[in-house]
C-alpha positions in Angstrom: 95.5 91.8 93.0 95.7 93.8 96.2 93.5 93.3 99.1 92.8 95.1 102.5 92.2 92.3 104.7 90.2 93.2 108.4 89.7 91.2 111.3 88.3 92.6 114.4 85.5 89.0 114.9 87.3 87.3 118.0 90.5 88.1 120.4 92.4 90.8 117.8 92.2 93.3 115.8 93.7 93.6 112.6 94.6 94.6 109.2 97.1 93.6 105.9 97.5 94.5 103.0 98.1 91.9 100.5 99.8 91.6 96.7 98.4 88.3 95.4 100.7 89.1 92.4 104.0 89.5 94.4 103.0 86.5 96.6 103.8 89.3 99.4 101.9 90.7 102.7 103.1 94.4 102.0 102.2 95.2 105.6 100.2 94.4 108.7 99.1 94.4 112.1 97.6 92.7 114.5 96.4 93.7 118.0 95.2 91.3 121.1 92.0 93.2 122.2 89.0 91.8 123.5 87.3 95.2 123.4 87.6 98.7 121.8 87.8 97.4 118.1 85.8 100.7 117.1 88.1 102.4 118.3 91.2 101.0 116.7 90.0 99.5 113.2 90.1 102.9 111.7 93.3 104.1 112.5 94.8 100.7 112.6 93.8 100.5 108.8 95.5 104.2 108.0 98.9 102.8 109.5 98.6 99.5 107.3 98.3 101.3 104.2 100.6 103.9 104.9 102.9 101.2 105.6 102.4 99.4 102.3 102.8 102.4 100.0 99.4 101.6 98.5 96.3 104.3 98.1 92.9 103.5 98.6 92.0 103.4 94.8 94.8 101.1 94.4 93.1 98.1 95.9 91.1 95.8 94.4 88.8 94.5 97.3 88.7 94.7 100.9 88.0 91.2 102.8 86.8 91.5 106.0 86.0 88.3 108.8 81.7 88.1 109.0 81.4 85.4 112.2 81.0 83.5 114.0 82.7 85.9 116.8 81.7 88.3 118.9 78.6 90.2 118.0 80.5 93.7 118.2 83.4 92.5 116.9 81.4 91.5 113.4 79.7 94.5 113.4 82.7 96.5 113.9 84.7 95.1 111.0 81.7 94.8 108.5 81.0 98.5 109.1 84.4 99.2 108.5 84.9 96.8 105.3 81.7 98.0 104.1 82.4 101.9 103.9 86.0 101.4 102.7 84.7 99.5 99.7 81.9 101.7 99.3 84.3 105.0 99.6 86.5 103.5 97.4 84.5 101.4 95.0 86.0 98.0 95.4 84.1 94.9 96.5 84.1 94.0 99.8 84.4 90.2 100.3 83.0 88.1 103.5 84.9 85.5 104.7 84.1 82.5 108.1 86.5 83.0 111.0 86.7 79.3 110.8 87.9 78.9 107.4 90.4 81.6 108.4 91.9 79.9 111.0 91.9 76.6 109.6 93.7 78.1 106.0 97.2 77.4 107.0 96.8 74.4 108.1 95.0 73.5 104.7 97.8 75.1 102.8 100.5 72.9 104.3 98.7 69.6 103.1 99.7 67.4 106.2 97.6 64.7 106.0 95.4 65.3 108.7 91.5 66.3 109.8 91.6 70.0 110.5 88.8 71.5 113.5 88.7 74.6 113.4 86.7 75.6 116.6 85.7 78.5 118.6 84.6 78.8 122.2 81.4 79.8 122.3 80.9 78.9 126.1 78.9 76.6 128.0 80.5 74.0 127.2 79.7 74.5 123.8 81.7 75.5 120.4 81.5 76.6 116.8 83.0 74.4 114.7 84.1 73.7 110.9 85.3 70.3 110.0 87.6 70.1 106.9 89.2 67.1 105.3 93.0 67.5 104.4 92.9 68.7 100.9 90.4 71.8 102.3 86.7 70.5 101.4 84.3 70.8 104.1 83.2 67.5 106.1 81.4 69.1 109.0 79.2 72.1 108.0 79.9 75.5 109.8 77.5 74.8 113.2 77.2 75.9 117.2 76.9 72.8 119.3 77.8 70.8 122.7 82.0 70.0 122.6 81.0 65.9 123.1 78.9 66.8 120.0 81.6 67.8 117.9 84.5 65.8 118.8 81.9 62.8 117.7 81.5 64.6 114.2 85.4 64.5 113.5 86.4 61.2 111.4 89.0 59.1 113.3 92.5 59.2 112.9 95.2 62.2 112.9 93.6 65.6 113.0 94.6 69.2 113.9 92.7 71.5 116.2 92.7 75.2 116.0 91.2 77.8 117.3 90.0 79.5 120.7 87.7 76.3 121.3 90.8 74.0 120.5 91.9 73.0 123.8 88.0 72.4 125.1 87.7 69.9 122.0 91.2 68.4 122.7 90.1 67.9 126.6 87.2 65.5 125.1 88.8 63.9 122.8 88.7 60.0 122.4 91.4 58.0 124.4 91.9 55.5 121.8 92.3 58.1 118.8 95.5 59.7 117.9 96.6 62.4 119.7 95.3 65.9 118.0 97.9 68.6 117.5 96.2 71.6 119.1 96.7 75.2 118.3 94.6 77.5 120.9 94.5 80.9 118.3 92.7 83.3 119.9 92.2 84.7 116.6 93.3 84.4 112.4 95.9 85.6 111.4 95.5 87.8 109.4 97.6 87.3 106.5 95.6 84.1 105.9 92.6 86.4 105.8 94.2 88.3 102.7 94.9 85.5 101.1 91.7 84.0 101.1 90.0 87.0 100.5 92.3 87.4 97.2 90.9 83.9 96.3 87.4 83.9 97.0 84.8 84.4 94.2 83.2 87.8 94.2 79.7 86.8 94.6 78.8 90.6 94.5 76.6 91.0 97.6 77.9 93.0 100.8 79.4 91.3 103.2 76.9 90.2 106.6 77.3 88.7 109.9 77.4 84.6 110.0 76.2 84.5 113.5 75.3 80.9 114.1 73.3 81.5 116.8 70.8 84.4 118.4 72.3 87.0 120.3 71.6 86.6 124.4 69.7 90.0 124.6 66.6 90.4 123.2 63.6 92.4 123.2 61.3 91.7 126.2 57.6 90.9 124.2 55.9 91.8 127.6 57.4 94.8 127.4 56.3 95.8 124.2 54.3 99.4 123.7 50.9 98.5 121.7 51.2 100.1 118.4 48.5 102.8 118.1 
């Protein structure tokens, strides 16, 4: 299977190309950008392809990162997943930031709690609890750091993520040290990879925001409908 993996949800944009079949990333690459993701999906995705040798018809489904992450940043990459699969006629997989970032961690099998959590300010997070062999044991949710770090089970843990060193600042004296890994963002090979493995559930992919955005429509404002 081949799969056009895009991330443009948190600190980076990015693309891959991924064999499944060869067990080989063919190419990618991945930006640091807080802004101008609409700009540099697009051409960003041309170079990646070029670079793989592979054609648009060639693939077999694009996965693209759906939240929680910047509002843009979602939009930007869904849009862009969205019409490639459409142009192309391949299914276009969704995949959680936090599952992203916590994949590798999951794939090396240490025997430990993985957080993957993102700083979603005010002293507050999204997070994703997983237990060592990948099943979830914390729900994907937006709430107060104290809040999460008291959802973790004791004992050895990892914590990823842009949130990770806000969690590990509250973490419990008498509990193991965490091993912390700030990622500003997936990478993005991990993003192919899980998009090669997810199941095709055959609905486009959509935003997982977690929360409401912070501008909204004024009701006092409102024009009365004539």
């Amino acid at each position: 299977m081949r799969v056009l993996a895009i991330d443009t949800a948190l600190g980076a944009c990015a693309a891959a190309v991924l064999d499944s079949q060869a067990g080989a990333i063919l190419a990618s690459e991945s930006v640091p950008m807080v802004r101008g993701h609409a700009e540099a999906i697009m051409p960003m995705v041309a170079r990646v392809m070029d670079a793989a040798r592979c054609e648009f018809a060639e693939l077999d489904r694009i996965a693209v990162t759906v939240g929680p992450g910047s509002f843009t940043g979602l939009r930007v990459g869904i849009s862009a997943a969205r019409g490639i699969a459409l142009a192309a006629s391949k299914a276009a997989i969704g995949l959680s930031t936090l599952s992203a970032l916590a994949a590798p961690h999951v794939a090396a099998r240490a025997d430990r709690t993985i957080i993957a959590a993102i700083d979603a300010r005010h002293e507050q997070v999204y997070f994703h609890v997983f237990a060592p062999n990948g099943t979830t044991l914390v729900s994907p949710r937006l709430d107060r750091v104290r809040a999460a770090v008291r959802a973790v089970p004791v004992g050895p843990a990892a914590i990823v993520g842009s949130g990770a060193a806000l969690v590990a600042a509250h973490w419990p004296s008498g509990s193991p040290t965490p091993r912390v890994e700030a990622n500003a963002a997936p990478d993005i090979g991990w993003v192919a990879r899980l998009g090669a493995a997810a199941q095709d559930g055959g609905t486009a992919p959509k935003p997982l925001y977690l929360r409401r955005p912070d501008a909204r429509p004024q009701d006092a404002g409102r024009l009365p409908r004539r």
